[in-house]
C-alpha positions as CSV (number, residue, x, y, z in Angstrom):
1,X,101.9,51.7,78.7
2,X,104.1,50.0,80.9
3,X,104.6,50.6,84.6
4,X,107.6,52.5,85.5
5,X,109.7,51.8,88.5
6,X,111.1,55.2,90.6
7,X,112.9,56.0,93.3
8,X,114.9,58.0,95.2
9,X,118.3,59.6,94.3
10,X,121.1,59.9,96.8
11,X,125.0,60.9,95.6
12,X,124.3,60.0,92.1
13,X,122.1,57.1,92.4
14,X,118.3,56.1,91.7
15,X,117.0,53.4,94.7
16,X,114.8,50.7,93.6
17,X,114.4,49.6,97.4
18,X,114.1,52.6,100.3
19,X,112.9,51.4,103.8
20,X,109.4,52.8,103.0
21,X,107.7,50.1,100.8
22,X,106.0,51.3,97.7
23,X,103.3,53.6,96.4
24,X,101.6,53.3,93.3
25,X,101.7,56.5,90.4
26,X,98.3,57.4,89.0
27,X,97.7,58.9,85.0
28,X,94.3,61.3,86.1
29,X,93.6,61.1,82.3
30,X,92.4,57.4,82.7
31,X,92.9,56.6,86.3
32,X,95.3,54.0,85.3
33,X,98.9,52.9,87.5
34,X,102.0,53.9,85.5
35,X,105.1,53.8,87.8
36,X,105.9,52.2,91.2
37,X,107.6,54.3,93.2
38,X,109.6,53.4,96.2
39,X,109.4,55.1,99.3
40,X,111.7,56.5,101.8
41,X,111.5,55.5,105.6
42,X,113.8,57.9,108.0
43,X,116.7,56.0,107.5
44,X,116.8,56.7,103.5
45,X,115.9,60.5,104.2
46,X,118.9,61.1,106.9
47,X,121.3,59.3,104.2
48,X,120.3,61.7,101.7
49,X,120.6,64.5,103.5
50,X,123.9,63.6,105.0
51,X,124.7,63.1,101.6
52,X,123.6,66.4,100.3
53,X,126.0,67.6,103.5
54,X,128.9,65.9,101.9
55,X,128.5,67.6,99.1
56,X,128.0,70.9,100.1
57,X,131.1,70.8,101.9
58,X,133.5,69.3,99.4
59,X,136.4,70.5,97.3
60,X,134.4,69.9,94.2
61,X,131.6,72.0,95.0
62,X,133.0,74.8,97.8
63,X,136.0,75.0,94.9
64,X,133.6,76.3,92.2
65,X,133.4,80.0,91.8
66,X,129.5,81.6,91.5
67,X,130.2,81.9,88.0
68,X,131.1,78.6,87.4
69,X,127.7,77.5,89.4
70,X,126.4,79.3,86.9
71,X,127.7,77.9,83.9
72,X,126.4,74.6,85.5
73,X,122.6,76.0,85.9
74,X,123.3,77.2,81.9
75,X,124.0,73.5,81.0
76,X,120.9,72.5,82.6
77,X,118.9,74.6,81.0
78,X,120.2,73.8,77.8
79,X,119.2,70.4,78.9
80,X,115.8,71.0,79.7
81,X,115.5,72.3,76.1
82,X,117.5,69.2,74.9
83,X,115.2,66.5,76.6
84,X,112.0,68.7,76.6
85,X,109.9,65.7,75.2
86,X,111.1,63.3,77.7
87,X,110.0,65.8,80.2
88,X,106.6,66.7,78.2
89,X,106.4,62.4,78.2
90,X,106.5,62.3,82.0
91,X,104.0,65.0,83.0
92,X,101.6,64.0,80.3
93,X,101.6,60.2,81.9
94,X,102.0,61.5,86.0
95,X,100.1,64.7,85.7
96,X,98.1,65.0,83.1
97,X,98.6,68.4,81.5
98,X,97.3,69.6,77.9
99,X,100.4,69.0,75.4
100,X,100.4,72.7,74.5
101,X,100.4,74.0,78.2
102,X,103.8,71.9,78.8
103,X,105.2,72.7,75.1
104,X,103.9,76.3,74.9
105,X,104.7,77.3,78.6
106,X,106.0,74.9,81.5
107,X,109.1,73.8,79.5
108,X,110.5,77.3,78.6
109,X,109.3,78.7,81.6
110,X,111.5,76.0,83.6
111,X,114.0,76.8,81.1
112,X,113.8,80.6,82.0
113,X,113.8,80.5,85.5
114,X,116.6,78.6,85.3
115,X,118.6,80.9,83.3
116,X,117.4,83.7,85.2
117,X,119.4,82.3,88.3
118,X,122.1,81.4,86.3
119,X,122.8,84.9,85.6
120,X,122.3,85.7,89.0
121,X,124.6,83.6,90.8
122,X,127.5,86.2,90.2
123,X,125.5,89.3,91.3
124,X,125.4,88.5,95.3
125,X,126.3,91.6,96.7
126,X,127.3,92.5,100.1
127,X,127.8,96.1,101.5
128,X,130.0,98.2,103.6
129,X,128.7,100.1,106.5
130,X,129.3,103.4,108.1
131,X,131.6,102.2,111.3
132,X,133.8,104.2,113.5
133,X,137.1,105.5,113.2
134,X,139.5,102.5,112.9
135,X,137.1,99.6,112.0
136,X,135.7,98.5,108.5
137,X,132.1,97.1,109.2
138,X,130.7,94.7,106.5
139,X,127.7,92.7,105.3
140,X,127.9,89.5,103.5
141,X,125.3,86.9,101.8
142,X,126.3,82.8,102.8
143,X,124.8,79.8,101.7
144,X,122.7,78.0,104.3
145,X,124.6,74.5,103.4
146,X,121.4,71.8,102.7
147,X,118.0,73.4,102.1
148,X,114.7,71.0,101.8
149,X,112.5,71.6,98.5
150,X,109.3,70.4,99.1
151,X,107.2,70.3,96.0
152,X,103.5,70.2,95.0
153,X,101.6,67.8,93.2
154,X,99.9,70.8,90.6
155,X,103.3,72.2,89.1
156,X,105.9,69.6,90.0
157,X,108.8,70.1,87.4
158,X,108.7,74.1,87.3
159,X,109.1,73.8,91.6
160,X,111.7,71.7,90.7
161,X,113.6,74.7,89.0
162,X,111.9,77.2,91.2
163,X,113.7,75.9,94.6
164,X,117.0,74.4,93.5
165,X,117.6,77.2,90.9
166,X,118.5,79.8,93.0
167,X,119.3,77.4,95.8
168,X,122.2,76.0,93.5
169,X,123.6,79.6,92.7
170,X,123.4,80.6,96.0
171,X,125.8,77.8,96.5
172,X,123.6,75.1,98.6
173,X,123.0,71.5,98.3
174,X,119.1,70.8,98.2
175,X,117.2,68.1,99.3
176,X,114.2,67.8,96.8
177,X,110.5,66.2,98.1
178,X,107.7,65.9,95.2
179,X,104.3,65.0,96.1
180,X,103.9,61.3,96.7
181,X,101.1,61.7,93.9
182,X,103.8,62.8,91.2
183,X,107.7,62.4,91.4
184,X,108.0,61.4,87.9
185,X,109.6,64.7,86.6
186,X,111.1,65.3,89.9
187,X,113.7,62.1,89.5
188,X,114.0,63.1,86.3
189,X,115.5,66.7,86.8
190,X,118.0,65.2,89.5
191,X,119.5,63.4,86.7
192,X,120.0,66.1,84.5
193,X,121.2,68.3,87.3
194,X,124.2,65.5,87.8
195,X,124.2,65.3,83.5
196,X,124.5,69.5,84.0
197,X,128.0,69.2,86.2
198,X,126.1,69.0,89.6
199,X,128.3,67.3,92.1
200,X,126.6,63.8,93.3
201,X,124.6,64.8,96.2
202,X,124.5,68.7,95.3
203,X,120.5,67.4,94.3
204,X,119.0,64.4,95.4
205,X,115.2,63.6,95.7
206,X,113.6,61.7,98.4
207,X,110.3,60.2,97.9
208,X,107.7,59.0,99.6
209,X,104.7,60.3,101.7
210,X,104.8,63.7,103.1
211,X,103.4,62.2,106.9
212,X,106.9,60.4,106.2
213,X,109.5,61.5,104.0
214,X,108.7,65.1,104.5
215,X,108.6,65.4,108.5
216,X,111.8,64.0,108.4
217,X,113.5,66.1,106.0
218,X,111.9,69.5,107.7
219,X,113.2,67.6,111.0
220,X,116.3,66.5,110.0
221,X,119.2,68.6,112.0
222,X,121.0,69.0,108.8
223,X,118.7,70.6,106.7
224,X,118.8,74.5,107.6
225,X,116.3,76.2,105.1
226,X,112.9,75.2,104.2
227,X,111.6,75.9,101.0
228,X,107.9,74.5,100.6
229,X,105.5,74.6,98.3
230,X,101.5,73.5,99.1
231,X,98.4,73.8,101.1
232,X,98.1,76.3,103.7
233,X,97.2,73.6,106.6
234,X,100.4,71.5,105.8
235,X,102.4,74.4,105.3
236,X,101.1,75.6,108.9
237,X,102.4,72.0,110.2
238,X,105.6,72.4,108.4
239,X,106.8,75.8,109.8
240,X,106.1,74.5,113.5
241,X,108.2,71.9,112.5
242,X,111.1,74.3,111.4
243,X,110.5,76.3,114.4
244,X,111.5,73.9,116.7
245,X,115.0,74.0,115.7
246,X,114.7,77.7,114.3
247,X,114.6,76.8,110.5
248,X,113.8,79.8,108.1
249,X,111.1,78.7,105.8
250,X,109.9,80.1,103.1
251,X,105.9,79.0,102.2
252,X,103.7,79.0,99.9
253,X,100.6,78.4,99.9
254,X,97.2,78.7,99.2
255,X,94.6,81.6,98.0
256,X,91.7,82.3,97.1
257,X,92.7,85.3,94.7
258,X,90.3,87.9,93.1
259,X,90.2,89.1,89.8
260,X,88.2,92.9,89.8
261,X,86.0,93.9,86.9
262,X,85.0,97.8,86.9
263,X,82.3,99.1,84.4
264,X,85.4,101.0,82.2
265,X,87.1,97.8,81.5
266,X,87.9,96.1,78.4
267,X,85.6,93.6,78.7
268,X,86.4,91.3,76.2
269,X,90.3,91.1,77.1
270,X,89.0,90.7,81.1
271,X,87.1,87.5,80.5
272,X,89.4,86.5,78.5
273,X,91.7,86.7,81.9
274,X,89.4,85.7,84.2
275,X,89.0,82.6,82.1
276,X,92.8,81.6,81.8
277,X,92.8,82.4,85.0
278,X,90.3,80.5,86.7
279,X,90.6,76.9,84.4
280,X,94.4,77.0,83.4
281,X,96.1,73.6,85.1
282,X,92.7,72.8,85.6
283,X,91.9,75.4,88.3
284,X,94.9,74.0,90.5
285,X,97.2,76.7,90.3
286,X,98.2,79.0,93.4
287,X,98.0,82.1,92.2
288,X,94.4,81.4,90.5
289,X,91.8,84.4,90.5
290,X,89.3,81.7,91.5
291,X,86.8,84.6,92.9
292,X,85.7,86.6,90.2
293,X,84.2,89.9,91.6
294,X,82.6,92.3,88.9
295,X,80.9,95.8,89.1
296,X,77.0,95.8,89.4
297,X,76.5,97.9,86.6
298,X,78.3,95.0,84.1
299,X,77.9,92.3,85.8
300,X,74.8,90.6,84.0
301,X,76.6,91.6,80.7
302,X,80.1,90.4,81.4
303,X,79.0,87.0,83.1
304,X,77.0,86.1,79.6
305,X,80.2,86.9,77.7
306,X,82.4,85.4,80.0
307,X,79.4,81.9,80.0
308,X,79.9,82.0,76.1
309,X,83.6,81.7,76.2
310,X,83.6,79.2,78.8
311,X,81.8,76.8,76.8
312,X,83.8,76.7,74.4
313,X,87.0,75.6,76.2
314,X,88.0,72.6,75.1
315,X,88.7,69.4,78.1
316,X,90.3,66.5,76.5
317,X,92.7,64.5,76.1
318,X,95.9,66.1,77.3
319,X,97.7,64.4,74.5
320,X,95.4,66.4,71.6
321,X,97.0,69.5,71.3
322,X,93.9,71.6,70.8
323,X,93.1,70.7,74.5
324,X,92.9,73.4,76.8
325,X,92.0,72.0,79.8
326,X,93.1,68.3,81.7
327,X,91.7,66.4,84.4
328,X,92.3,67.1,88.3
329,X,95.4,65.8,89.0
330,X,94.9,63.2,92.3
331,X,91.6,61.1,92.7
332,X,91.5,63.3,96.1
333,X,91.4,66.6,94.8
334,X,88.8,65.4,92.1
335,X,86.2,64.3,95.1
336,X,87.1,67.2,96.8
337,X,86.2,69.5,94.1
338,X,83.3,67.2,93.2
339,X,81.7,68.0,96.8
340,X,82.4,71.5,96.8
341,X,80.1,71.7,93.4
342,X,77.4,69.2,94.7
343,X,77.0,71.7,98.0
344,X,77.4,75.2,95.9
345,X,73.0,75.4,95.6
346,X,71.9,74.6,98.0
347,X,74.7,77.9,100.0
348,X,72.2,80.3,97.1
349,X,74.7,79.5,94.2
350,X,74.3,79.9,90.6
351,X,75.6,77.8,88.4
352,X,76.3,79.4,85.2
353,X,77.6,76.8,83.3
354,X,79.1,73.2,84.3
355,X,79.1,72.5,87.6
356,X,79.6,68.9,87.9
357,X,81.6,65.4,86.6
358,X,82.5,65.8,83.3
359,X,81.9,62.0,81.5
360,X,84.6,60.9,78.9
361,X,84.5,57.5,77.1
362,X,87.0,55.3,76.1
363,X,90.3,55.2,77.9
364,X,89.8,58.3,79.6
365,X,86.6,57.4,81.4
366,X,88.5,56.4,84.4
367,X,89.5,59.6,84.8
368,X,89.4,62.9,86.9
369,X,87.6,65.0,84.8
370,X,85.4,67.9,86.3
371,X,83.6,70.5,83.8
372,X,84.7,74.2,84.0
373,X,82.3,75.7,86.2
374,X,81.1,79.3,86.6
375,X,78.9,80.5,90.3
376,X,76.9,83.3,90.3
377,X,75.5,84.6,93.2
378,X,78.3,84.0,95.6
379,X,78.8,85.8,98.8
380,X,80.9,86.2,101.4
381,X,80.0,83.2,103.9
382,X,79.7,81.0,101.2
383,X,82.2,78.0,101.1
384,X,82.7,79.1,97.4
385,X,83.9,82.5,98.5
386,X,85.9,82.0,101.3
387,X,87.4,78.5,101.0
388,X,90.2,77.4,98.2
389,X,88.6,74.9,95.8
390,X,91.4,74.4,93.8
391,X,89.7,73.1,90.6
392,X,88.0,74.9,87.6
393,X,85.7,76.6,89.4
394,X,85.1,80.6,88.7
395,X,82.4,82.5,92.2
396,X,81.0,85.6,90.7
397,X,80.4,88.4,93.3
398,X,79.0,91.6,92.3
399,X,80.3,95.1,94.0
400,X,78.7,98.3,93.7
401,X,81.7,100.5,93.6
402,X,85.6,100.5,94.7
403,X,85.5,100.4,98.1
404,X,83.4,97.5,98.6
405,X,85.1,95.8,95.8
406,X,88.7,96.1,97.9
407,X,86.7,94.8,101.2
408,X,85.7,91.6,99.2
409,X,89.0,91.0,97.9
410,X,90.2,91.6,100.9
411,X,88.0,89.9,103.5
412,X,89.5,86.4,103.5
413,X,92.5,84.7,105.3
414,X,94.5,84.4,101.8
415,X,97.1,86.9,100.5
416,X,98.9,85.6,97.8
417,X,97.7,87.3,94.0
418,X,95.2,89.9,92.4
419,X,94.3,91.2,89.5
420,X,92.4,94.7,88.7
421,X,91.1,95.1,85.3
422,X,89.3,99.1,84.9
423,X,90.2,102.1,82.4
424,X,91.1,104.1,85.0
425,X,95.2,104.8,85.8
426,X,94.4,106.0,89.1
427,X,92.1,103.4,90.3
428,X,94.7,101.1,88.9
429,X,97.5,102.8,91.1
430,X,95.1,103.3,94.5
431,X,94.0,99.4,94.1
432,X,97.7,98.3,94.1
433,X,98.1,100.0,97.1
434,X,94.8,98.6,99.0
435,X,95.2,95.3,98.0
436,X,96.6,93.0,100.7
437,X,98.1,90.5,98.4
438,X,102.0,89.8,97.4
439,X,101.1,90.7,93.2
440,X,99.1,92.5,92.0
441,X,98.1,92.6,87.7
442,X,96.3,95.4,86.2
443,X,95.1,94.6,82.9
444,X,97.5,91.8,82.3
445,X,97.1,88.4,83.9
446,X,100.0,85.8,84.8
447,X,102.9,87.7,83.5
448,X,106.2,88.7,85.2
449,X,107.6,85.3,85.7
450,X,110.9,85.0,86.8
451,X,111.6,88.4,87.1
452,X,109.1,89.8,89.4
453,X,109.1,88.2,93.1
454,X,106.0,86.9,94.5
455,X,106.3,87.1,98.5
456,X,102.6,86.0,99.8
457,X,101.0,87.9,102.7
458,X,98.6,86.7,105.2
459,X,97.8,82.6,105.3
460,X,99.3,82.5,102.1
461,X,102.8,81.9,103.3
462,X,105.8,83.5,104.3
463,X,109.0,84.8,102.7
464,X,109.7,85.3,98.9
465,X,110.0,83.4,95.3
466,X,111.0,84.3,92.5
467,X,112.9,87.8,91.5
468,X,116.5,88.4,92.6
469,X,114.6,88.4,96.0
470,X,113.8,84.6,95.7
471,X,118.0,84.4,95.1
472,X,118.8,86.1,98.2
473,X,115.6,84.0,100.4
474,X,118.5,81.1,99.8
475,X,120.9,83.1,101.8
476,X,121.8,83.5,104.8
477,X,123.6,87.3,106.2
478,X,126.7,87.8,108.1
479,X,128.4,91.0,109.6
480,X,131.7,91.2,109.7
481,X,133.8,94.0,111.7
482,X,137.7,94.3,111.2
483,X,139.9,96.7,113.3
484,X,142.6,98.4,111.8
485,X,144.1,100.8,113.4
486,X,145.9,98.7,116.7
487,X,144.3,101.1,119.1
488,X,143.6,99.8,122.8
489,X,141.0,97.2,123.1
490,X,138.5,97.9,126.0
491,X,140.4,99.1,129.4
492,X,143.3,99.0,127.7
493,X,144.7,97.0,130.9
């Protein structure tokens, strides 16, 4: 395949050339170079963000009614359906995901969300409040003018849609930033947001390295909402960044999610959640249930179902649409994932069934491939239990009843999903409750999506995607208080 040129796009225009030299794009299938991308140095970034502030404040986009934002979001769904291939083309090569994950799911999901918001951006409501006699007291939802999208390397297309979605029927310009590792996509969804009816500048993209690119954008004196996407430790950096200038930012970022198993479950539909769970995207997925922790009484039965099953997933070729599983998607993450395994013994771990490099031949040798991995015997302390892998990698831990299964869920710094799988309605209903996490599934596993909002708790973020609540994290409140009567103001002098 030949190598692809990208770059930045600023009021309607892809750069070849942005200040910041050039960093090569990576297929993890075969560890090959496909693109060369340019970079943005500070210069490039504060041009597209005073761009994006030109835009936001123009007749063509301050004219258009919510409804007709809407209409626009609409067109661009229709033309995420429209060039779904091209898009399927691009993560395949810059990503590597299975065929049928992108076909089957990332593609309509995008599409969804997107709809979802277009529907929305008519429904921002204000209220009236109870005032005294004489004045009419109101509340009001504003855009917060140029917001920065910062993007991951694991889903970058669908955070694509996820932040300028609702940021665009809230009525902002955004700023987009995908990973350094993957702005394929990215580039590409700016264009069809100017194809859609976005005004140049509503969306550009700024690439480049986080260190870089990113700072600036979070730095930048125009940009007033944050909207990032990542690791906990460069989310951490991030929101002192915002603070210095009192940004709201809205973060999310890692977990290391639990997936309960009681003794009255349905067995066979639990592993089969725990497995999607655990290897979907390869492991790298946020709201992963990465810690599997299952009832003593079951546990040796379950983990020899769930060991069966797991052999049988099929990592290949993302291109072969039986394949369920791709490579890790940055050479880092692949060594990082790598050591995690290599140190898992000699912590007391288990290892079930993988547990190491997967080899490939042919072209995808020079890949990142890692084998689905099940742990047994992990406990707390253990890096396999407390610390976020991100990669196929399942940690049994066995409880002996409810009580100590809610303290292992909850007993590390991460807050962000859970799932519950038992027989029992009113365990379900107490275990919603006593889980410190933002969602919660019982019995069901990954579902919800874009309907239900996902707001992480403890070092898993802050604020809220997703939901009509993800809408409204783009907005920014107002009171307003209008006298009506003429009656003396103050001393009345």
């Amino acid at each position: 395949m030949p190598t692809m040129n990208v770059g930045p796009v600023i009021d309607g225009r892809e750069l070849r050339a942005a200040g910041g030299g050039y960093a090569e794009v990576v297929n993890p299938s075969t560890g090959e170079v496909v693109a060369r991308q340019a970079c943005c140095d500070a210069e490039h970034v504060d041009r597209a963000v005073q761009s994006s502030a030109r835009a936001f404040r123009s007749a063509a986009w301050q004219s258009l009614s919510a409804a007709d934002r809407g209409r626009i979001l609409l067109r661009l769904a229709d033309l995420v359906e429209k060039r779904a291939e091209e898009l399927v083309e691009l993560e395949l090569t810059d990503v590597g995901k299975p065929i049928s994950q992108l076909r089957g799911g990332e593609i309509p999901l995008l599409a969804a969300i997107i709809r979802f918001y277009a529907g929305a951006a008519d429904k921002i409501e204000g209220a009236v409040k109870a005032a005294g006699n004489g004045t009419l007291a109101l509340t009001l939802w504003e855009p917060y003018g140029v917001v920065a999208g910062i993007l991951p390397w694991n889903y970058p297309l669908v955070n694509a849609g996820l932040k300028a979605a609702p940021a665009l029927a809230a009525g902002n310009a955004i700023v987009l930033k995908p990973s350094v590792e993957t702005p394929l996509s990215t580039v590409a969804f700016a264009r069809l947001c100017l194809k859609a009816g976005c005004p140049p500048g509503i969306v550009n993209v700024v690439t480049g390295a986080g260190s870089t690119a990113g700072n600036a954008l979070v730095a930048h004196p125009e940009t007033r909402k944050i909207s990032f996407t990542g690791s906990t430790a460069v989310g951490r950096a991030v929101q002192k960044l915002a603070a210095e200038r009192m940004k709201m930012a809205n973060l999310e970022c890692g977990g290391k999610n639990a997936l309960l198993v009681f003794d009255d479950a349905d067995l066979e539909r639990a592993a089969q959640a725990a497995l999607i769970s655990a290897f979907v995207n390869a492991g790298q997925l946020c709201v992963s249930c990465s810690r599997l922790l299952v009832q003593h009484s079951v546990a040796d039965r379950f983990l020899a179902l769930l060991k069966t099953k797991a052999r049988r997933v099929l990592v290949g070729d993302p291109r072969d649409p039986k394949t369920l599983v791709g490579p890790m998607i940055t050479r880092a993450q692949y060594e990082t994932v790598l050591r995690y395994l290599a140190e898992a013994p000699a912590e007391g771990c288990r290892v079930l069934c993988g547990g190491g490099r997967l080899p490939m031949k042919g072209r995808l040798a020079g890949g990142f491939w890692v084998q689905p991995t099940v742990l047994d015997g992990v406990r707390p302390g253990m890096k396999a239990h407390d610390e976020e892998i991100f990669g196929p990698v399942l940690s049994a831990v066995r409880f002996k009843d409810e009580d100590e299964a809610v303290a292992l869920s909850n007993g590390v710094e991460y807050g962000l999903s859970g799932a519950v799988w038992t027989g029992d309605a009113e365990r379900a209903l107490r275990l919603v409750k006593s889980l410190d996490t933002g969602i919660v599934w019982v019995n069901t596993m990954l579902t919800g999506y874009p309907q239900i909002p996902v707001p992480p708790h403890k070092m898993s973020g802050t604020g809220v995607e997703l939901g009509v609540e993800g809408l409204l994290a783009y907005c920014k409140r107002k009171s307003a208080m209008i006298g009506h009567d003429g009656a003396p103001m103050g001393w009345g002098l």
